[in-house]
C-alpha positions in Angstrom: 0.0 0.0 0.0 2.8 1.9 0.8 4.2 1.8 -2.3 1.1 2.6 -4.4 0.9 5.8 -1.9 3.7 6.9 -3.7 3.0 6.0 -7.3 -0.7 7.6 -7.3 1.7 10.7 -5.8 3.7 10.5 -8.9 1.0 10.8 -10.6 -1.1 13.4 -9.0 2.6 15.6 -9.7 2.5 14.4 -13.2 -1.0 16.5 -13.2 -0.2 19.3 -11.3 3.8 19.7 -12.3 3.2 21.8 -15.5 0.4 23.8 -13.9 2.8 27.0 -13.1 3.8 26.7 -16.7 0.4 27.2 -18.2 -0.4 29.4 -15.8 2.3 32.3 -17.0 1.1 31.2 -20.8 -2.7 31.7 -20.1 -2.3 34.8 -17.4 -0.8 36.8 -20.1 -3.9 37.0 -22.0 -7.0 36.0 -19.3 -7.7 38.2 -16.3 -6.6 36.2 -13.1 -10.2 35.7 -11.2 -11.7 34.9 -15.3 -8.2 32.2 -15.5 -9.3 30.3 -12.3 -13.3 30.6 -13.5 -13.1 28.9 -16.9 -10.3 26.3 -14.8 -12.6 25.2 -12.5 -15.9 25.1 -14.6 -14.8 23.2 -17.4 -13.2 21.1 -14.7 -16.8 20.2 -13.7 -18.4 20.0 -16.7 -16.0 17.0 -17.8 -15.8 15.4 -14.2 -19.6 15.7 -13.4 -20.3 14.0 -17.6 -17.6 11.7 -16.4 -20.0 10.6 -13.9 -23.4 10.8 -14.9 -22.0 8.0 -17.8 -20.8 6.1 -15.1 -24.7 5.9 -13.6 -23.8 8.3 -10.6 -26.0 10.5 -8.8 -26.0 13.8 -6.9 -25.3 13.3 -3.2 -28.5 14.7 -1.4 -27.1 15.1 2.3 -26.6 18.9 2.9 -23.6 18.4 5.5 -21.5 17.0 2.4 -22.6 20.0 0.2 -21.4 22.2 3.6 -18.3 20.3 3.6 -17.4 20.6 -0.2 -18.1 24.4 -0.4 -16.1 25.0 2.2 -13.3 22.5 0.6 -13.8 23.9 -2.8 -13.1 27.7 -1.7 -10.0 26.7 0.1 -8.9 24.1 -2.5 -10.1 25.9 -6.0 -11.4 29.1 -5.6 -8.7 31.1 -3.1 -5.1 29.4 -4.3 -6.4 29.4 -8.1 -7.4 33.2 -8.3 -4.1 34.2 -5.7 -1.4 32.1 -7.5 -2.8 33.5 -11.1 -2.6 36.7 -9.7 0.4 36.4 -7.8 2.3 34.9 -11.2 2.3 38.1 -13.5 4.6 40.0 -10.4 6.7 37.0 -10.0 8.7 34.4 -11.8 7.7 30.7 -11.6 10.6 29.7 -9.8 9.4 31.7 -6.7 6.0 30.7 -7.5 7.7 27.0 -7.3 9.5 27.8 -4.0 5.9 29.5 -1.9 3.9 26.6 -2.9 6.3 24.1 -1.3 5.6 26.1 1.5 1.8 23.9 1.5 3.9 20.4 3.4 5.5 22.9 6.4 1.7 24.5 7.1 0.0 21.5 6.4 2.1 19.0 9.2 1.4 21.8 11.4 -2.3 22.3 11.3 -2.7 18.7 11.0 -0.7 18.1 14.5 -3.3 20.1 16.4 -6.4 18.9 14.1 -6.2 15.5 13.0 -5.7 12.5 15.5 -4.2 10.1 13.7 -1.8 12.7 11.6 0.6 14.0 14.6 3.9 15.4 14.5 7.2 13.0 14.4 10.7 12.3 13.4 9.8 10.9 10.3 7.1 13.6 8.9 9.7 16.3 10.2 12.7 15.1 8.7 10.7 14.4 5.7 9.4 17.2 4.9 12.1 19.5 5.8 14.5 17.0 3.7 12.3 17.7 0.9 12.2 21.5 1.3 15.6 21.7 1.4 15.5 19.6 -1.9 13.3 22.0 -3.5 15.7 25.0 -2.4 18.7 23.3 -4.0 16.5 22.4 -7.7 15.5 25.7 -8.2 19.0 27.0 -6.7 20.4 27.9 -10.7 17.1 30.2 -10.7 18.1 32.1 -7.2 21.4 32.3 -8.4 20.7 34.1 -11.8 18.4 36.1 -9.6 14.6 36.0 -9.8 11.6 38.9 -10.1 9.2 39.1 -7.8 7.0 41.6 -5.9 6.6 41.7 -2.2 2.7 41.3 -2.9 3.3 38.7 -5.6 5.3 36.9 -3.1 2.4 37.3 -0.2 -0.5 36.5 -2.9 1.1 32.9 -3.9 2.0 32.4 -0.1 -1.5 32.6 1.2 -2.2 30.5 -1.9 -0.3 27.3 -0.4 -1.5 27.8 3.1 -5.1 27.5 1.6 -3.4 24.6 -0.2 -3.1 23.1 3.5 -6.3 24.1 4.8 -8.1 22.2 2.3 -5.9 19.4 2.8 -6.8 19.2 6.4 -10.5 19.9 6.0 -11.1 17.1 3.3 -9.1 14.7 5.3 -11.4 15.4 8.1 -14.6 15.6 6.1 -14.6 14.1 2.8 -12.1 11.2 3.2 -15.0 8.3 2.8 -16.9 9.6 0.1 -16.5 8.0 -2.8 -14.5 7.8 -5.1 -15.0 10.9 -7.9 -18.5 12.1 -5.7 -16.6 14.5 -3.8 -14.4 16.2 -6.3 -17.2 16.5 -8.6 -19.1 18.3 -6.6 -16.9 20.8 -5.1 -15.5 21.8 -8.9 -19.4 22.0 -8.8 -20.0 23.9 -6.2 -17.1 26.2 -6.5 -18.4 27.0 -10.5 -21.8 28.2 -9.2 -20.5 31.2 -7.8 -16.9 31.9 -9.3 -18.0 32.3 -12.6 -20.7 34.5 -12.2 -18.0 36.3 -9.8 -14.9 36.4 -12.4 -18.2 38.2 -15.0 -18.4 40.9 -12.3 -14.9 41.2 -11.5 -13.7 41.1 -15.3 -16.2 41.5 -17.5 -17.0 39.2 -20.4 -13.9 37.6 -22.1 -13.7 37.5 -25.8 -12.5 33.7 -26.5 -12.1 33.9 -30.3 -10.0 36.7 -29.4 -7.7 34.4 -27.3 -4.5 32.4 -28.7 -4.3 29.0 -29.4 -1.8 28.6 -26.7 -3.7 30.5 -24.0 -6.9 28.2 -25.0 -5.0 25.0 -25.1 -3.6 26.1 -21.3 -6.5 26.5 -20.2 -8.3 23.5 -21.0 -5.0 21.2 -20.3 -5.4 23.0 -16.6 -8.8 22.4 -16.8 -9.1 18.9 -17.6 -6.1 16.9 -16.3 -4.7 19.7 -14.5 -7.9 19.6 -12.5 -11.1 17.3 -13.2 -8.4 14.2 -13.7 -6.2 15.7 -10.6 -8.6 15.8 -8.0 -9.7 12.4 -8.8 -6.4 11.4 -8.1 -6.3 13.6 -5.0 -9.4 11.9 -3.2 -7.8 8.6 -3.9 -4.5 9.3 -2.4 -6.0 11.1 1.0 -8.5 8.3 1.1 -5.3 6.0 1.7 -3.0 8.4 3.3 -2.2 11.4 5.6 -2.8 15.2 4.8 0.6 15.2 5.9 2.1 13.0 3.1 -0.4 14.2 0.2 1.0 17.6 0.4 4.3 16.4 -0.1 3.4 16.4 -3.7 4.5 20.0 -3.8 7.8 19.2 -3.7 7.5 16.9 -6.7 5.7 19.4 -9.5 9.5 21.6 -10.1 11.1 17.6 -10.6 8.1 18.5 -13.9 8.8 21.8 -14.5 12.5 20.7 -15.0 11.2 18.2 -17.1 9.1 20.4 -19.3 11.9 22.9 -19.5 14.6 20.3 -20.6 12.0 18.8 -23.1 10.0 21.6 -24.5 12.8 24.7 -24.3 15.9 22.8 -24.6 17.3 23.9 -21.4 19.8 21.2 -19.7 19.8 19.5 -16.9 22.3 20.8 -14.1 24.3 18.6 -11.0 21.4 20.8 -9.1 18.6 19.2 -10.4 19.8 15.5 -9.2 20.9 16.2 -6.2 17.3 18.5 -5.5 15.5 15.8 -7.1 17.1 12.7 -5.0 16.2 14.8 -1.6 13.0 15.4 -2.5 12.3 12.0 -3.8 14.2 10.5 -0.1 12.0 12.8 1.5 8.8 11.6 0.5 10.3 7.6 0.9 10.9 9.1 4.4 7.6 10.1 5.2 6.0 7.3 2.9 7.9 4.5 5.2 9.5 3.5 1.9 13.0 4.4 3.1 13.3 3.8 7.0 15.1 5.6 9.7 17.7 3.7 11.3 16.9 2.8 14.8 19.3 3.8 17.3 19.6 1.2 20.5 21.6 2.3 23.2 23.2 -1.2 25.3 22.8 -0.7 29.3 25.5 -2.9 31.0 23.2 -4.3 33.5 25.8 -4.4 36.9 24.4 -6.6 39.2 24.8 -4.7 42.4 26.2 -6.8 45.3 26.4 -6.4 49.3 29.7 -5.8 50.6 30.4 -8.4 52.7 32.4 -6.8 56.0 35.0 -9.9 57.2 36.2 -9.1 60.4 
């Protein structure tokens, strides 16, 4: 199980990893609050089809609706709308760096809210391992010197703290629903009244006015960077901690690495395997793949005797 954890992890960063990168292709062209509206409702559209052909149904209990809104705004809603925003002030490197941020809030709200997800050596070392992991991948960007703006930099930051907020809420709430019920609705949910709110915020967006690549980002962050990842994100927290699932923050740069070594030529520096090895050691740490070693001190039991007084 353990093991599977960490694939269905992989895979959930497969989804997510080139996320910043469409983000900075689409924001250029569609308004930030418009960006996370058209994410999230064609998100639902296919996820919600997705299951009405498999024979699903509406859930009609109105705590689960309570708990998905609430989910949604922290999960969708808030982080989408604050990261687009946040990304045309600063580069996606930083952007890369403040969302790996999500782990370090998310182990500590999950000490003092979840019972069964409490602080210890493993998680610490972990997750720190795998910040420090992320720090030395994106190191070649620090050094050349990034761009950002101190409100750029808050926006994206309170962006992965929702990130962990919605982690902990679902894994309190939503962790038995079924598989695809709960991510469907809150992309649902979430829709209803972001879209109506990016049309007062932004005003109507001409889409034959829009580039192919601005269209094409949006729906790939639509459909697998979204409908397909959430899927994947109800399986994994089914399975495993909020703790561990954020840990997949760490893993989306490994992509953007990827993507930029595959799709802009860029080459792959001594930085990026030694980031990518913590990282990955990390997440074995925290998984239970890769085990601590267990340190046993020996007592010398000394069996204590009476001195014997001879006269």
């Amino acid at each position: 199980m353990q093991l599977k954890n960490f694939l269905m992890l992989l895979l959930l960063a497969t989804l997510w990893g080139p996320s910043f990168l469409f983000i900075k292709v689409a924001i250029v062209e569609i308004p930030p609050v418009t960006l996370a509206a058209l994410r999230i409702g064609i998100g639902a559209v296919f996820i919600n089809l997705y299951l009405y052909m498999r024979g699903g149904s509406f859930i009609k209990e109105l705590a689960f609706w309570k708990h998905v809104t609430i989910a949604g705004f922290f999960a969708h809603a808030l982080p989408f709308i604050l990261i687009n925003w946040g990304e045309q002030y600063i580069d996606s490197a930083m952007a890369s760096i403040l969302n790996g941020l999500t782990p370090l809030f998310t182990i500590v709200m999950a000490n003092f809210v979840i019972e069964d997800d409490k602080m210890d050596v493993k998680k610490i070392l972990g997750t720190i391992l795998g910040f420090i992991g992320l720090m030395v991948l994106i190191s070649p960007s620090l050094i050349s010197g990034i761009k950002a703006s101190v409100l750029g930099v808050v926006a994206v930051g309170i962006g992965a703290a929702s990130y962990g907020v919605a982690l902990v809420y679902s894994r309190l709430n939503l962790k038995a629903v079924k598989p695809v019920y709960a991510p469907a609705s809150q992309l649902l949910v979430t829709a209803v009244y972001l879209v109506p709110f990016a049309f007062l915020t932004d005003g109507p967006v001409n889409l034959a006015s829009l580039s192919f690549n601005a269209i094409g980002s949006v729906l790939i962050l639509a459909v697998p960077g979204t409908a397909m990842a959430f899927v994947v994100y109800y399986k994994v927290l089914e399975k495993a901690s909020a703790s561990y699932l954020s840990l997949v923050t760490y893993l989306m740069p490994i992509y953007g690495v990827v993507l930029g070594v595959t799709v802009l030529g860029e080459t792959i520096t001594m930085e990026t395997f030694i980031g990518a090895i913590l990282i990955l050691s990390g997440i074995a740490i925290v998984n239970g793949i890769l085990r601590l070693p267990k340190w046993k001190m020996k007592v010398r039991r000394v069996k204590a005797e009476n001195p014997v007084c001879k006269q």
